[in-house]
N, C-alpha and C positions, 0 to 999 in steps of 0.2 A: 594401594596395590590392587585389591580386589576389584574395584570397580571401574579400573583402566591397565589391565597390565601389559599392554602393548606399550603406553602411552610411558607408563614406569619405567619400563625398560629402556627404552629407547633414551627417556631422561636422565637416567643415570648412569646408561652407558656413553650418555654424552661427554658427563662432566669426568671422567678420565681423559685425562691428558692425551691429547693428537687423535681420540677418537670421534669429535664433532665431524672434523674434516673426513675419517672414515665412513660416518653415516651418512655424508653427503644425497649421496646416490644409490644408497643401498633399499632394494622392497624385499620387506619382509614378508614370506612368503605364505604362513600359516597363523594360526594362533600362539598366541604366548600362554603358556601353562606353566603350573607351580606347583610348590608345598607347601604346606606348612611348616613350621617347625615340627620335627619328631623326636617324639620322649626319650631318650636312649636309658635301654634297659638292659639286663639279662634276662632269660626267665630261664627255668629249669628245662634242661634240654632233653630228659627221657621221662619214661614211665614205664609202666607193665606193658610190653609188646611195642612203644616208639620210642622216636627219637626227632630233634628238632638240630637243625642246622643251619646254618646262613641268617638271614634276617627272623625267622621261625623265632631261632633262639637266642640273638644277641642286635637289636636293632637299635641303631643310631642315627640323629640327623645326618644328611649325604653329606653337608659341609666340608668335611675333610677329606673325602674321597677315599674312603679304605674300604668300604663295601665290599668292592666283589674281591679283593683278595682276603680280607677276613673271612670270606666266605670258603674261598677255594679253600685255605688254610683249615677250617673248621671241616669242612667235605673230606680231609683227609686226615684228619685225626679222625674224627665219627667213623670211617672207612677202619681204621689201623685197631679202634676198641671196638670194631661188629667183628673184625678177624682176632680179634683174642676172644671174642664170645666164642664163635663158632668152632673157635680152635678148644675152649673147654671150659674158660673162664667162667666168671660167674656175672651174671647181667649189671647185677646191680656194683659190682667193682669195676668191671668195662666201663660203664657208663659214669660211673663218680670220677672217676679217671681222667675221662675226658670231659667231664664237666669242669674238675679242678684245674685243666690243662687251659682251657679255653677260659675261664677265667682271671687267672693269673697272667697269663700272658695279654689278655686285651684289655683288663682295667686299665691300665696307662692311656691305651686306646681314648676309650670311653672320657676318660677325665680331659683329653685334652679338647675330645670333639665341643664336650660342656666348654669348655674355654674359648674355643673357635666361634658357636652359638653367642656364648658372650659377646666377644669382639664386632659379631658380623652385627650385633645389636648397637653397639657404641661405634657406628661409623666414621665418625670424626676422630677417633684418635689411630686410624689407620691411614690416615692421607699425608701424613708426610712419610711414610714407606712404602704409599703408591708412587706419590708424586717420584722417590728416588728410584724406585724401581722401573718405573716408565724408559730411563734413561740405562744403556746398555754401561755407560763409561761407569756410572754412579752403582748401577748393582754387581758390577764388578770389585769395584772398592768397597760394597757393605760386605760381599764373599769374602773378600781376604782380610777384613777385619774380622768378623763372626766366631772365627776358631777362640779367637783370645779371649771373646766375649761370653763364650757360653756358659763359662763354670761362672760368671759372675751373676749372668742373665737367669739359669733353671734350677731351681730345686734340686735334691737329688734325684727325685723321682721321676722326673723329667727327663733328666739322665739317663739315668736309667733307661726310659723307652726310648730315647735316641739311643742305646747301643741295642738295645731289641732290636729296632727298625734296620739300624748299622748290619746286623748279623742278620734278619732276612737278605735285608740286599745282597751280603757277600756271599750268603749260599745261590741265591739266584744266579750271579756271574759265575759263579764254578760252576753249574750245571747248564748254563748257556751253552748250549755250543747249533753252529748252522749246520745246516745238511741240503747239501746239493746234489739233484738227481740229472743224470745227462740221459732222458729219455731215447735218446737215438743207440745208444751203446747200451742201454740199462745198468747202467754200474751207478751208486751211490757213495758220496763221499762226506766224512765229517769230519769239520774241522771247528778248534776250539776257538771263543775271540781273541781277539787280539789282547795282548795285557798292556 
């Protein structure tokens, strides 16, 4: 990879399915850049006078993609224990607080990103759930199979952070809602989504 990652790329986004014929014609227009693999850690998120948040304090390979809302997520807990500091609390209990908070809730995290790291390292045994996911008919039918599967397929702890995840989502849609401004009338209107 290092010594041709244009070249990498291009070859292995080949051998997914229907995308040779995508690449036909396509010029790529810049460099190809990467990473490494990254250690995912915690580290201590305060001390006397800081505090650490986002990647600072809890950094894992991007694999999984939960970065930046871990991060928003951690931005507003740190926010809700500096307003109990300020409010009278005591530093060092603000702060264990929220370090206890942001750990417990994102080790499931953390554990699964090591697992995805895993995976992305044993490439072959993901290609026959590319190969069926390529196909709209076929990952439709692994969707409506999955429910029955899952207590068979996760751990409990697994479990576990699929209702974690379950339960960010469902607070997110309850607080979605759109807002349309008719700049000619200046009146604002909000409406919640559709259910």
């Amino acid at each position: 990879i290092r010594r041709d990652p244009r070249a990498w790329l291009l070859r292995e986004y080949a051998t997914l399915p229907g995308m040779a014929r995508r690449l036909k014609n396509v010029v790529l227009e810049d460099h190809v850049f990467g990473i490494r693999g990254v250690e995912s850690c915690f580290r201590k998120p305060y001390g006397a006078g800081w505090a650490l948040t986002g990647d600072a304090g809890y950094v894992k390979d991007p694999i999984t993609g939960f970065g930046v809302g871990d991060a928003l997520l951690q931005g507003f807990w740190l926010a809700k224990a500096l307003g109990a500091w300020f409010d009278g609390a005591s530093w060092e209990a603000s702060m264990s607080t929220f370090q206890q908070k942001r750990d417990l809730t994102f080790r499931p995290f953390l554990d699964q990103t090591a697992a995805a790291v895993a995976a992305r390292d044993d490439g072959d045994a993901l290609d026959d759930l590319r190969a069926a996911l390529v196909s709209q008919h076929d990952a439709h039918l692994l969707l409506k199979a999955l429910p029955g599967l899952l207590d068979q397929a996760f751990a409990p702890m697994d479990r576990f952070r699929h209702a974690v995840l379950k339960s960010m989502f469902d607070s997110a849609k309850q607080a979605d809602v759109q807002i349309f401004s008719n700049e000619s009338t200046g009146t604002t209107q909000t409406v919640a989504p559709p259910t």
